[in-house]
VOPAGU-2260 file (C-alpha; in pm, 1 decimal, decimal comma):
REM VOPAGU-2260
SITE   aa  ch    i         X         Y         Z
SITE  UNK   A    0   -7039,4    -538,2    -251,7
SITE  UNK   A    1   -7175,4    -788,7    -540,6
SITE  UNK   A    2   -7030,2   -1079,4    -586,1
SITE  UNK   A    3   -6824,6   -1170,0    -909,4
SITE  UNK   A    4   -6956,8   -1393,2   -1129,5
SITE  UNK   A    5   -6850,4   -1741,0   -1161,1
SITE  UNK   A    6   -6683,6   -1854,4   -1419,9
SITE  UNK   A    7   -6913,6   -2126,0   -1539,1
SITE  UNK   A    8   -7139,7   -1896,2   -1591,1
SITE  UNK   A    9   -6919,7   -1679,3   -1809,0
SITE  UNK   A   10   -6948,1   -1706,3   -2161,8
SITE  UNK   A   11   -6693,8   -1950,8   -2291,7
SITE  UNK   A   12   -6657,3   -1802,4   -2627,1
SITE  UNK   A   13   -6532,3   -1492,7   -2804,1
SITE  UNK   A   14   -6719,1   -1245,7   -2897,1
SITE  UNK   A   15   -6603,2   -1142,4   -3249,3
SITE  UNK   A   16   -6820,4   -1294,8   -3557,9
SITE  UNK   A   17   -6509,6   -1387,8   -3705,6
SITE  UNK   A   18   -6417,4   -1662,0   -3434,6
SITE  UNK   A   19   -6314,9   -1947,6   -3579,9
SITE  UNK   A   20   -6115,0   -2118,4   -3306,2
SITE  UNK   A   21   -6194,3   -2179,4   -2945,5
SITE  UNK   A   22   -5985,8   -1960,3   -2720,3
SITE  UNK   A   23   -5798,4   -2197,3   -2606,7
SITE  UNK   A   24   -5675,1   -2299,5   -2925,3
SITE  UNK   A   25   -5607,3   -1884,4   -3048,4
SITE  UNK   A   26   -5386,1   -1867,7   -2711,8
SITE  UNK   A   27   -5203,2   -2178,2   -2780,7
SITE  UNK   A   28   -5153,7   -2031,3   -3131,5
SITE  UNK   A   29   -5052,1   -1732,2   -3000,4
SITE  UNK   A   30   -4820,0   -1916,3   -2767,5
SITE  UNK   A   31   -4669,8   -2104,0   -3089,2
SITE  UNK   A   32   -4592,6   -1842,1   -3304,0
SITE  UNK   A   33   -4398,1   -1593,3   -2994,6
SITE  UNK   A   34   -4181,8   -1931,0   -2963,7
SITE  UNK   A   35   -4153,9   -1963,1   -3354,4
SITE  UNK   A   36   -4033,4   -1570,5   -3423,9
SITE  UNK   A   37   -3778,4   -1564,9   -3136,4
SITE  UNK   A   38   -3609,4   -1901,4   -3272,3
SITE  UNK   A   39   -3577,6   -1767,0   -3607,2
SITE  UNK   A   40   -3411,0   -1492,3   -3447,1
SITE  UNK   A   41   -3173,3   -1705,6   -3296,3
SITE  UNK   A   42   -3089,0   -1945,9   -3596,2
SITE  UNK   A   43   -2983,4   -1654,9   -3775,2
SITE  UNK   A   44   -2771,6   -1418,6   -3530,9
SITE  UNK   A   45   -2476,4   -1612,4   -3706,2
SITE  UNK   A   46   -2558,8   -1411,7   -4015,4
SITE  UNK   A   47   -2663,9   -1084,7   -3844,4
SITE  UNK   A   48   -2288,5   -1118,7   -3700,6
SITE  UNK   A   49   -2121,0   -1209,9   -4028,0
SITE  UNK   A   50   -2307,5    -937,8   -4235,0
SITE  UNK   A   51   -2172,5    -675,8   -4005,6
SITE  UNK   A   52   -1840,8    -809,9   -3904,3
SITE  UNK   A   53   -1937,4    -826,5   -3570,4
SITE  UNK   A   54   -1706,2    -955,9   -3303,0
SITE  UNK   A   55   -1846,7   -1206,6   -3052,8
SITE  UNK   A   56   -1812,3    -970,9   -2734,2
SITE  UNK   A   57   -2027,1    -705,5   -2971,6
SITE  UNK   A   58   -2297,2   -1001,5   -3056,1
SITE  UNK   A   59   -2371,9   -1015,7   -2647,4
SITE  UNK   A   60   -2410,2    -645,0   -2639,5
SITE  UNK   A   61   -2646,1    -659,4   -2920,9
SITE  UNK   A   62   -2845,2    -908,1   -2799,1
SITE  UNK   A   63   -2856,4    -752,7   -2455,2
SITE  UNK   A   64   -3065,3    -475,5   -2664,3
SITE  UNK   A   65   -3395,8    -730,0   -2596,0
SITE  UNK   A   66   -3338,1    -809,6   -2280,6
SITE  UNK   A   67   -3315,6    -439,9   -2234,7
SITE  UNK   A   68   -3645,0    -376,9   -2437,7
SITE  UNK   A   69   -3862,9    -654,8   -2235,8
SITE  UNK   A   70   -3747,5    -512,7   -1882,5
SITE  UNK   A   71   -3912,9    -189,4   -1984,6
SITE  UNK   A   72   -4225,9    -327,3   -2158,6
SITE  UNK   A   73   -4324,7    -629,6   -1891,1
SITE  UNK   A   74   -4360,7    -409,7   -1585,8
SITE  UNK   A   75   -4610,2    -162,4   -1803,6
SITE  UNK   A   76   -4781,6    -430,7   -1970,6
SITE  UNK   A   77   -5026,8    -478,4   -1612,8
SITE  UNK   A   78   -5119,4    -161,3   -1653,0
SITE  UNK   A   79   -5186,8    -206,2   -2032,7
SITE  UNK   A   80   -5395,5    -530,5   -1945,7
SITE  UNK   A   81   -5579,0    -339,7   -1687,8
SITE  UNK   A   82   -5676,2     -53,4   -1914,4
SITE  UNK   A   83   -5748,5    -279,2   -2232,1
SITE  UNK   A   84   -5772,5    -626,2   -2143,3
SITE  UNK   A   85   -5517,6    -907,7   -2245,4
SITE  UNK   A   86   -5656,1    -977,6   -2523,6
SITE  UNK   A   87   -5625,4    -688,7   -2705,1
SITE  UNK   A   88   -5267,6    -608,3   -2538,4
SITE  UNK   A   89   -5147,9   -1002,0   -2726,0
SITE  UNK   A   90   -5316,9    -888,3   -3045,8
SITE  UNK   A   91   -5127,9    -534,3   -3068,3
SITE  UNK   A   92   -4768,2    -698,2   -2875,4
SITE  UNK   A   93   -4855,5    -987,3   -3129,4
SITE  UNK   A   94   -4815,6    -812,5   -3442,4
SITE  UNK   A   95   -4561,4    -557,7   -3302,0
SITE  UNK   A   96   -4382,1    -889,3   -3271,3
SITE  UNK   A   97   -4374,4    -988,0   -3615,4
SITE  UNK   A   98   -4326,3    -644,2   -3773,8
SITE  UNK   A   99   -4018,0    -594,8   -3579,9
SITE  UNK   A  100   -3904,1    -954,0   -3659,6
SITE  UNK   A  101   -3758,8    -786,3   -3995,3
SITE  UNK   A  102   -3604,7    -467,9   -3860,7
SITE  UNK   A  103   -3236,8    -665,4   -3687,9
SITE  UNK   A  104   -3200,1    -778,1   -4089,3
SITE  UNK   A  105   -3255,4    -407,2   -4163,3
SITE  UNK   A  106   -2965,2    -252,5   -3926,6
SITE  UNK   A  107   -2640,1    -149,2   -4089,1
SITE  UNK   A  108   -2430,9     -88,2   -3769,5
SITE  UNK   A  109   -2411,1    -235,0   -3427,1
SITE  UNK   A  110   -2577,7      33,2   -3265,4
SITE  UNK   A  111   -2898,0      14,6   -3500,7
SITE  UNK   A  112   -2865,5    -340,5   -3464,0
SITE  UNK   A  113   -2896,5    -249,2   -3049,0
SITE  UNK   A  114   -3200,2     -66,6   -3131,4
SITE  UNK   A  115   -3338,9    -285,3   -3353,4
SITE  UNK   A  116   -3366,8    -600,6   -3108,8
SITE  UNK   A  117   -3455,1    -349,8   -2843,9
SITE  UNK   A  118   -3762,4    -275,8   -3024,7
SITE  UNK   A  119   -3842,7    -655,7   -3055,9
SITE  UNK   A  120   -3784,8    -734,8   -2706,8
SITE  UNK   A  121   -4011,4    -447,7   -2616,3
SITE  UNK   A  122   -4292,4    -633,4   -2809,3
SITE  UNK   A  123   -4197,7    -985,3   -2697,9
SITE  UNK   A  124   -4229,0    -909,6   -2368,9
SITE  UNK   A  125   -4517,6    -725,6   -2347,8
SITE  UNK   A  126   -4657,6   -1022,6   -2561,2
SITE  UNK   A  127   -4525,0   -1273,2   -2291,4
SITE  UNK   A  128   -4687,9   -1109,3   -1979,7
SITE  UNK   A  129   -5040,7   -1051,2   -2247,8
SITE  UNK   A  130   -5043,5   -1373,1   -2328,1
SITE  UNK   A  131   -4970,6   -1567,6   -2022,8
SITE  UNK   A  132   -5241,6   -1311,5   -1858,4
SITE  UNK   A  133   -5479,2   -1447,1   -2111,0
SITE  UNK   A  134   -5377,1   -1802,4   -2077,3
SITE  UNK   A  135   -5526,6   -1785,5   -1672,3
SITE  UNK   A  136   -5847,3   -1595,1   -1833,9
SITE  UNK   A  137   -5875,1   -1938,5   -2063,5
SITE  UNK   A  138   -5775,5   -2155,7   -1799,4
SITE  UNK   A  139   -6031,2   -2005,2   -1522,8
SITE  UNK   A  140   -6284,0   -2017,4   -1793,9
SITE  UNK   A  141   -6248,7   -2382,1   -1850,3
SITE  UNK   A  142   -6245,8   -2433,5   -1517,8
SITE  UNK   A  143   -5895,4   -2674,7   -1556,9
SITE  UNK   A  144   -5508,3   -2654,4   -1595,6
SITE  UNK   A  145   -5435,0   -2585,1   -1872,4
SITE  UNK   A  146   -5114,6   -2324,8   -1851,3
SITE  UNK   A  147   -4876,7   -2555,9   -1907,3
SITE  UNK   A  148   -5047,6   -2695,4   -2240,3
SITE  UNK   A  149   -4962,3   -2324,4   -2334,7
SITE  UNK   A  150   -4586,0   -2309,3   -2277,3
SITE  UNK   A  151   -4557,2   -2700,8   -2442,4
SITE  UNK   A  152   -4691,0   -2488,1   -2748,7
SITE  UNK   A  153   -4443,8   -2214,5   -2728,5
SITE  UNK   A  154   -4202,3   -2468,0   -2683,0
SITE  UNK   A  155   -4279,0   -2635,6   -3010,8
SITE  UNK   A  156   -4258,0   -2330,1   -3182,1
SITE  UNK   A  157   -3917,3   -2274,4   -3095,9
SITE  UNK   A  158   -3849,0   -2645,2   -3184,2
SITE  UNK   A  159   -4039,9   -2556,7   -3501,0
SITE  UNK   A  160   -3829,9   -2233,4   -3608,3
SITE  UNK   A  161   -3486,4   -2420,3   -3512,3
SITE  UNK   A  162   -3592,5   -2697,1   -3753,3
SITE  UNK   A  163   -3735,4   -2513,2   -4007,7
SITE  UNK   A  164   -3418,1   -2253,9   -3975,9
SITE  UNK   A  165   -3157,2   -2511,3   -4009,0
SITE  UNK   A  166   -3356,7   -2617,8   -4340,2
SITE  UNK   A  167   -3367,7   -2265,2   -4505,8
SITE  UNK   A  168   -2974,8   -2234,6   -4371,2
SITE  UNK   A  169   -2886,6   -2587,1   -4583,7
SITE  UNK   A  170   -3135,3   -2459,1   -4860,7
SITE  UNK   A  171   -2920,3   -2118,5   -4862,1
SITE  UNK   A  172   -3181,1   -1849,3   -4880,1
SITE  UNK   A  173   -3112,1   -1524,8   -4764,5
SITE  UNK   A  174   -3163,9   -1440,0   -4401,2
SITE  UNK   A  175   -3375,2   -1137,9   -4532,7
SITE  UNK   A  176   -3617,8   -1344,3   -4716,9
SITE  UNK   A  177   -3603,1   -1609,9   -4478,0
SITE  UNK   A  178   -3741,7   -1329,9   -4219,9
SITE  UNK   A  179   -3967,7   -1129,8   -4422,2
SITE  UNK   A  180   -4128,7   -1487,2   -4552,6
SITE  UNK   A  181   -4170,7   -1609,1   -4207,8
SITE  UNK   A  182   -4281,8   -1246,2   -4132,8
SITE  UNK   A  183   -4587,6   -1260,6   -4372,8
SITE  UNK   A  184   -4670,2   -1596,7   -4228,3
SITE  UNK   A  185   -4658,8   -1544,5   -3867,6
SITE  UNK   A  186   -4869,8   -1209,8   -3907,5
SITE  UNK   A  187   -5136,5   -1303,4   -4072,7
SITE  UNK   A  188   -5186,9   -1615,0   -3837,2
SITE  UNK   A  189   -5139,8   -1338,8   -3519,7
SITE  UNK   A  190   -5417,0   -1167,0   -3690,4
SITE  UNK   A  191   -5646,9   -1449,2   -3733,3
SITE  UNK   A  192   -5647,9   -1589,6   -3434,1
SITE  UNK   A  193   -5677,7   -1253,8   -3193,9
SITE  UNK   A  194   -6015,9   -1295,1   -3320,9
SITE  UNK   A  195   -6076,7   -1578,8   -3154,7
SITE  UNK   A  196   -5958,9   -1511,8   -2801,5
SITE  UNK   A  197   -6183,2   -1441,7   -2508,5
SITE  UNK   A  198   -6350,3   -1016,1   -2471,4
SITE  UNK   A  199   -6162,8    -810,5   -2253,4
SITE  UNK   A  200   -6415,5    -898,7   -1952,0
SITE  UNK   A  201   -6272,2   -1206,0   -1914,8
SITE  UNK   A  202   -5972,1   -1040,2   -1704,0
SITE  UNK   A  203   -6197,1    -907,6   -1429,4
SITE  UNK   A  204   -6393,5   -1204,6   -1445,2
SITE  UNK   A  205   -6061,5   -1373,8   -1353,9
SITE  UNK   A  206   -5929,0   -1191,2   -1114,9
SITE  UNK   A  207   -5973,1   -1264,2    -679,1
SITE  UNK   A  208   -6270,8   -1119,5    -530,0
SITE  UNK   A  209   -6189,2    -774,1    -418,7
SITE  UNK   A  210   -6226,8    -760,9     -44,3
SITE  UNK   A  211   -6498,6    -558,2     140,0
SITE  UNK   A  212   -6448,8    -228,5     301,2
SITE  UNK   A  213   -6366,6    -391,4     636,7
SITE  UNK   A  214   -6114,2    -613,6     481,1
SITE  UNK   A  215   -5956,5    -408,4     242,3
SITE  UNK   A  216   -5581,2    -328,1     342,8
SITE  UNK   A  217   -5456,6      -2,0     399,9
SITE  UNK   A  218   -5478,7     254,9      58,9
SITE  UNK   A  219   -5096,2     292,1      56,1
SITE  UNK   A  220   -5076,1     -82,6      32,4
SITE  UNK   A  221   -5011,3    -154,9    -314,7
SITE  UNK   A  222   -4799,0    -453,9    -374,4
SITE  UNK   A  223   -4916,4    -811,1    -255,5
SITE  UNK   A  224   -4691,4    -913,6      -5,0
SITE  UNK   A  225   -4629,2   -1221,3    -215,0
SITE  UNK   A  226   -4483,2   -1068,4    -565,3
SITE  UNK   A  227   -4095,2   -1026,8    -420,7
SITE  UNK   A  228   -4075,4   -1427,5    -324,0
SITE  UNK   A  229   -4325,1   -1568,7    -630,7
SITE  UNK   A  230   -4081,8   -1342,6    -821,2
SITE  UNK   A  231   -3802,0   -1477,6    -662,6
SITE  UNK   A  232   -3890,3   -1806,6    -752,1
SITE  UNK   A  233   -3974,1   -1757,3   -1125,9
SITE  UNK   A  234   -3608,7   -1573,4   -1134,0
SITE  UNK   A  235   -3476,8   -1926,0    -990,5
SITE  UNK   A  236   -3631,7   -2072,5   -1228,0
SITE  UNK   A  237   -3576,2   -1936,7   -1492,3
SITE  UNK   A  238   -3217,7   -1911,1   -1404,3
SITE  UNK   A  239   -3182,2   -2296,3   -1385,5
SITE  UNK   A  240   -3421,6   -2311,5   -1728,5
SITE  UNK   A  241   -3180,6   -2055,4   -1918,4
SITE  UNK   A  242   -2865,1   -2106,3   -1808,9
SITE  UNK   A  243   -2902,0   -2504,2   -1809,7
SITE  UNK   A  244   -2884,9   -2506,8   -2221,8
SITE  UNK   A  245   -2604,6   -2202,5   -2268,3
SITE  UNK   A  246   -2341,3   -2375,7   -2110,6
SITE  UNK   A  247   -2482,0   -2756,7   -2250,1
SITE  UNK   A  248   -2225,3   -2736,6   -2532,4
SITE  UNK   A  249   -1930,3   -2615,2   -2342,3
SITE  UNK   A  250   -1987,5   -2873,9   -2114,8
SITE  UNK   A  251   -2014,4   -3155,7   -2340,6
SITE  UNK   A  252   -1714,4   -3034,7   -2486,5
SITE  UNK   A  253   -1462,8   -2872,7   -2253,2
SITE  UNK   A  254   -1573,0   -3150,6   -1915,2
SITE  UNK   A  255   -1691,2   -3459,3   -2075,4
SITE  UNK   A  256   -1408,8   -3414,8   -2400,9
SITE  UNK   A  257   -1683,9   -3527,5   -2621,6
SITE  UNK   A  258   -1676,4   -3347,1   -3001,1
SITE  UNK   A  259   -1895,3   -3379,4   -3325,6
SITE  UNK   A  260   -2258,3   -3432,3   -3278,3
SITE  UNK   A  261   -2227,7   -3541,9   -2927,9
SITE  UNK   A  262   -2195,4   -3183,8   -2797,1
SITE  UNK   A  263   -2544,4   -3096,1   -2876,5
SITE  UNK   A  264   -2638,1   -3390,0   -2700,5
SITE  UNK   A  265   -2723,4   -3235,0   -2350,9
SITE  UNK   A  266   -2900,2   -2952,6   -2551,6
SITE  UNK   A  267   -3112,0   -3216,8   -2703,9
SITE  UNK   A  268   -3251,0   -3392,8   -2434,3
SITE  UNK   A  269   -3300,6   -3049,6   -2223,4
SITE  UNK   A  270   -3556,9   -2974,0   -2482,9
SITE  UNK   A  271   -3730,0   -3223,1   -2598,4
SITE  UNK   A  272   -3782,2   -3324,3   -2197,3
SITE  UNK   A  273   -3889,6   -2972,9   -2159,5
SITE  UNK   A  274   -4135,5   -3038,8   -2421,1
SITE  UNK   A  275   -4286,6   -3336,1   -2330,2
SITE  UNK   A  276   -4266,6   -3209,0   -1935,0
SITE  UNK   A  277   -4528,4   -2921,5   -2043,0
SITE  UNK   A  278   -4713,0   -3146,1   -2263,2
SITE  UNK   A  279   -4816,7   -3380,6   -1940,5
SITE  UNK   A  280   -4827,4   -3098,4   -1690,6
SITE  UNK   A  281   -5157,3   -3001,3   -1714,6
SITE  UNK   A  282   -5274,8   -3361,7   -1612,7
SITE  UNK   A  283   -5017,5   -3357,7   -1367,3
SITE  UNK   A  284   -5112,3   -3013,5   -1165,4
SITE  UNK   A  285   -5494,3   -3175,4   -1153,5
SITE  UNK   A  286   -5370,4   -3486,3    -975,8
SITE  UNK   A  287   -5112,3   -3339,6    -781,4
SITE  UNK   A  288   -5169,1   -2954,1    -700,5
SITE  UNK   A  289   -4994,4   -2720,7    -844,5
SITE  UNK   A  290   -4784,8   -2692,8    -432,0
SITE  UNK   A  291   -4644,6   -3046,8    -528,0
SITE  UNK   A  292   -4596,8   -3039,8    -900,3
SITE  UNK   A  293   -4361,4   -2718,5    -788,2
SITE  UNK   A  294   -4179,7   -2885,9    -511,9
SITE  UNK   A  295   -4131,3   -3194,8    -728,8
SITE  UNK   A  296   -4004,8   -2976,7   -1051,1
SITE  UNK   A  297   -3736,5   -2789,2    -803,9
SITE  UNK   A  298   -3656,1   -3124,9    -689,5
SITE  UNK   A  299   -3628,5   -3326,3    -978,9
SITE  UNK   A  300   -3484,1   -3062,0   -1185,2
SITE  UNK   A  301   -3221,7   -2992,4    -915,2
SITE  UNK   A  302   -3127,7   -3386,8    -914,0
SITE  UNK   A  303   -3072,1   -3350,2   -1303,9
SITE  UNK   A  304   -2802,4   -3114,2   -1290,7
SITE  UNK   A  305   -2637,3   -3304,6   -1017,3
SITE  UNK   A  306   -2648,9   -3614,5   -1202,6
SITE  UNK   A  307   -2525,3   -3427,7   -1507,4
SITE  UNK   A  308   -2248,2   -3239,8   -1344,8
SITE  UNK   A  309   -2093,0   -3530,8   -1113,1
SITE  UNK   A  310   -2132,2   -3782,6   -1374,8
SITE  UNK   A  311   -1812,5   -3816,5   -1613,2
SITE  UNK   A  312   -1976,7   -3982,7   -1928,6
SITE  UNK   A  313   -2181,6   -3820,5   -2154,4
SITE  UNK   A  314   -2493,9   -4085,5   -2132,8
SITE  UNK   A  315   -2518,2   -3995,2   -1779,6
SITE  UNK   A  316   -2492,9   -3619,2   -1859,8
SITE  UNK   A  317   -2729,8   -3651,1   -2086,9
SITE  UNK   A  318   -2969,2   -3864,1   -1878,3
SITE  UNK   A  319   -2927,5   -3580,4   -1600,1
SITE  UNK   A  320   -3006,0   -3312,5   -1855,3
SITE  UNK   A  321   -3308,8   -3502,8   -1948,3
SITE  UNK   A  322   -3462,6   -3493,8   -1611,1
SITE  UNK   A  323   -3347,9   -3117,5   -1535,7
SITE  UNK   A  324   -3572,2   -3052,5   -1866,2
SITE  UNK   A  325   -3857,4   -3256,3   -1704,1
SITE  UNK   A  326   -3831,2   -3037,7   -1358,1
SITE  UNK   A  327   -3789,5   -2717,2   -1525,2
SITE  UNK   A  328   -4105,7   -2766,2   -1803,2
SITE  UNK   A  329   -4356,9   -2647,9   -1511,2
SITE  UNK   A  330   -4221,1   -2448,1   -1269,0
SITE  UNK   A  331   -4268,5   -2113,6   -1427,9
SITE  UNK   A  332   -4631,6   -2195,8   -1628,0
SITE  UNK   A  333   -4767,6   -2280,7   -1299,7
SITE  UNK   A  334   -4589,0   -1962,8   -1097,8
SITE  UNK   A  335   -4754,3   -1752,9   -1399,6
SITE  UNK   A  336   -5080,2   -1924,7   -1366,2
SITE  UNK   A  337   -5052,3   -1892,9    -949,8
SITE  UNK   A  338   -4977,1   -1472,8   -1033,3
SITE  UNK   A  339   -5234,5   -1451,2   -1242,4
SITE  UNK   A  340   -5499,4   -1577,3   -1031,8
SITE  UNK   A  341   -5379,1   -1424,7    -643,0
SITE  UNK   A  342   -5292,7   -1119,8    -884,5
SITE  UNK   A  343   -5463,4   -1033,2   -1198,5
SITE  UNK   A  344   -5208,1    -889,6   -1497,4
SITE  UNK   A  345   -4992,9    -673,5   -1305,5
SITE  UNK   A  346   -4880,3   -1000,7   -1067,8
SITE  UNK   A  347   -4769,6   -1169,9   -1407,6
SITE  UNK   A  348   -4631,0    -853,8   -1495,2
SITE  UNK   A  349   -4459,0    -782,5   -1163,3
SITE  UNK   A  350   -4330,8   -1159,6   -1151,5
SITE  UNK   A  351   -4280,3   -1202,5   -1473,1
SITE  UNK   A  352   -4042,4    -918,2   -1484,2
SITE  UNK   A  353   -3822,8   -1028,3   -1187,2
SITE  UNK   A  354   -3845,0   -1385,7   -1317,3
SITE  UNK   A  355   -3726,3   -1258,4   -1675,5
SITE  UNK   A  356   -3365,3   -1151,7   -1470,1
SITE  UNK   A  357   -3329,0   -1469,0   -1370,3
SITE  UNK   A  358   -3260,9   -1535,6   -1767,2
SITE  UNK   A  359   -2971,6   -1234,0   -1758,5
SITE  UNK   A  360   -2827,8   -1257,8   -1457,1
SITE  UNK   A  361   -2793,0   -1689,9   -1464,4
SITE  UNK   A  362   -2514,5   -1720,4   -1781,3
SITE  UNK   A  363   -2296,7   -1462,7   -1670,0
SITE  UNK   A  364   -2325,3   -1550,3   -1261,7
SITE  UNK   A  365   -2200,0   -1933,6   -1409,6
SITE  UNK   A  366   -1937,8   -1808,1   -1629,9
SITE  UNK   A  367   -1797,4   -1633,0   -1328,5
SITE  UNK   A  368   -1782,2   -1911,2   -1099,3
SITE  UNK   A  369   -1637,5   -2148,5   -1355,8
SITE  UNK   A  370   -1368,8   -1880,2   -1424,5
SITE  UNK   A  371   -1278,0   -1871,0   -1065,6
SITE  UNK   A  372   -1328,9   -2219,8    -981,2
SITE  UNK   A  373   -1432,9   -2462,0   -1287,8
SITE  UNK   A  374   -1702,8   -2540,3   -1505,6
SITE  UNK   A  375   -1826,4   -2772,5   -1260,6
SITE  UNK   A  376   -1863,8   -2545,2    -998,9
SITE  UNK   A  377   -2020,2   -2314,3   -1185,3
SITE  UNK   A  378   -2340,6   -2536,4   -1288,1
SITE  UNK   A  379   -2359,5   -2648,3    -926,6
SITE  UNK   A  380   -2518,7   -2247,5    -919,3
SITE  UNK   A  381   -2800,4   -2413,9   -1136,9
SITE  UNK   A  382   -2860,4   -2748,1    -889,6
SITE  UNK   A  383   -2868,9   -2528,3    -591,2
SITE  UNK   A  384   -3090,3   -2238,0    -750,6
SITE  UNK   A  385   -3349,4   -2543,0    -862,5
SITE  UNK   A  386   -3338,8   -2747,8    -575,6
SITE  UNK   A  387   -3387,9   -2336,1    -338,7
SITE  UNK   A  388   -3676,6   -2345,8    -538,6
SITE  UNK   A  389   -3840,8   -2665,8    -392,3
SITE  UNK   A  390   -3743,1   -2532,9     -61,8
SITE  UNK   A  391   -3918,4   -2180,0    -112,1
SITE  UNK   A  392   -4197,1   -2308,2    -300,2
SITE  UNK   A  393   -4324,4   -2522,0      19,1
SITE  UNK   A  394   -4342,8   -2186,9     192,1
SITE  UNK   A  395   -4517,1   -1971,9     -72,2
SITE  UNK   A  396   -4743,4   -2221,5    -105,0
SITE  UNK   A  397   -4844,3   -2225,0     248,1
SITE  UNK   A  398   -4881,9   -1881,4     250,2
SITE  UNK   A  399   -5127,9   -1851,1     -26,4
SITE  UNK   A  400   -5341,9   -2110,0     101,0
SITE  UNK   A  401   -5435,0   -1864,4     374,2
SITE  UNK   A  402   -5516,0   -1565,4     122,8
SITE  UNK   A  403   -5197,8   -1350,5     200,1
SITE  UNK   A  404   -5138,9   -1285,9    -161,6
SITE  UNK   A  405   -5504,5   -1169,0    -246,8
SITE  UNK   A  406   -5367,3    -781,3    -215,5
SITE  UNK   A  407   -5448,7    -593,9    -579,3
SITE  UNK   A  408   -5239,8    -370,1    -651,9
């Protein structure tokens, strides 16, 4: 069999004449604006809920319409990347993204509404598991970490579409405008920079050597024996990521008795640590490894919400959500860029999608400890999910250092 070859060899750049970013900068971008359309979203549920007289309990089953939308597109979207190439799967789930960004303002009932953010979450996450597959094709072409770079970007575009959301709120403009403007925006930048991301080649470039005839495992073996616990761990994660900021406020509010501003406090510093945690973690994985930048995030992270939850002032709640934030920022970029490589697209798919649970199953699990215990109790679910994943990662990491999770599926 022929060997692959190398990525320095590779061309670095796209292929399209009208390029006019490097591909790392079109998947940052592309990173940016899937952060920047789902925080608009979320700045303006209020008024999707008071334009339909929606009850609170009806809200949650709305908004349960994308989570049920991304379950069915992320495990499909490996096969899409397969067939087309990741680049052209974050292009199409790219502007799918921003179409459907205006359809929730649209609805007239709840069950449209249902529909309606079903058919964006279908398009998000097929975007998210594109992307991210896209972001290891970059990453293995510039021969450097560079995966968490990508998330500090989508990051910053949900910082971006709070901000900006909070100023169109104060300004008063309609949520339909405010969606269709940011709409318009969004699309045409989508569209723009899909020209400038790496040709579909780049995927097989990046994926593991397939093994020779004598090697290869049996032909009913389809699944690496590694995608249950890497998706195990990105479901920890993102459990502790996720459910760490929902219950922030009620913390703040109902445990520590603090009111006004102050509640958002936790909030605060769980993002902007979050931020500043992917920002650095590229540098971070090249010193360290990306084994002991994942042991150290469980760890640290796991800490955070310790200090946060045993602590009974808000300064050393917020201190403690300021380190969770730090722990959290890397563990799923790296798990993605970890499934990528053992996996090609259908590992990020395949991970992604049992990490994405972690993000539904994590609010609810809390809110029924805390009802049969205490609020305190509950978020000790979050310190011990974190600091399991320190403990698995150790394992995992072990395991693909001796090529166990090379299978293709």
């Amino acid at each position: 069999m022929s060997q692959a070859q190398p990525p320095s060899a590779a061309p670095t750049r796209p292929a399209s004449a009208f390029a006019v970013l490097t591909p790392r900068v079109a998947t940052s971008v592309m990173f940016y604006i899937n952060g920047l359309v789902i925080a608009t979203l979320v700045v303006r549920i209020p008024s999707l809920r008071d334009a339909l007289h929606l009850s609170d309990a009806q809200v949650g089953t709305a908004i349960l319409g994308m989570a049920v939308g991304a379950l069915l597109s992320m495990p499909l979207s490996g096969g899409w990347i397969a067939r087309w190439g990741s680049s052209a799967v974050t292009r199409l789930a790219g502007v799918l993204l921003c179409l459907s960004l205006i359809l929730p303002f649209l609805a007239g009932s709840l069950p449209m509404l249902f529909v309606c953010l079903a058919v964006l979450g279908l398009s998000n996450g097929a975007m998210d598991v594109a992307m991210n597959a896209h972001g290891v094709a970059v990453e293995r072409r510039l021969e450097k970490p560079v995966m968490s770079s990508f998330h500090a970007w989508f990051s910053l575009g949900g910082l971006s579409g709070a901000l900006l959301g909070s100023l169109i709120l104060a300004l008063q403009i309609p949520a339909l405008g405010h969606a269709l403007g940011l709409l318009l925006v969004a699309l045409v930048v989508v569209v723009l920079a899909g020209f400038s991301l790496l040709p579909a080649s780049a995927d097989q470039q990046t994926a593991p050597q397939q093994p020779t005839a004598e090697e290869a495992p049996a032909p009913r073996r389809s699944l690496s024996p590694l995608v249950i616990p890497m998706g195990l761990l990105c479901f920890l994660g993102m459990l502790g990521e996720g459910a760490s900021g929902d219950w922030s406020g009620l913390y703040y509010r109902d445990v520590l008795k603090v009111s006004g501003g102050l509640v958002g406090l936790g909030y605060t510093a769980l993002t902007l640590s979050m931020t500043v945690g992917r920002v650095f973690g590229d540098r971070w994985r090249s010193r360290f490894g990306d084994a002991r930048l994942v042991v150290a995030s469980g760890l640290l992270s796991g800490v955070g919400v310790l200090v946060a939850v045993l602590s009974h002032s808000y300064f050393a709640a917020t201190l403690g959500y300021a380190l969770t934030g730090l722990g959290v920022a890397n563990i799923v970029p790296v798990l993605y860029g970890v499934a990528g490589r053992a996996m090609s697209g259908r590992g990020i798919a395949r991970v992604a999608t049992l990490g994405y649970m972690g993000f539904l199953a994590g609010p609810p699990l809390i809110g029924y400890v805390a009802h049969a215990f205490n609020l305190r109790s509950g978020l000790l679910v979050i310190a011990v999910s974190l600091l399991a994943v320190a403990a698995l990662a150790t394992w995992l990491f072990a395991r693909l250092e001796r090529g166990d999770g090379a299978v293709q599926s």
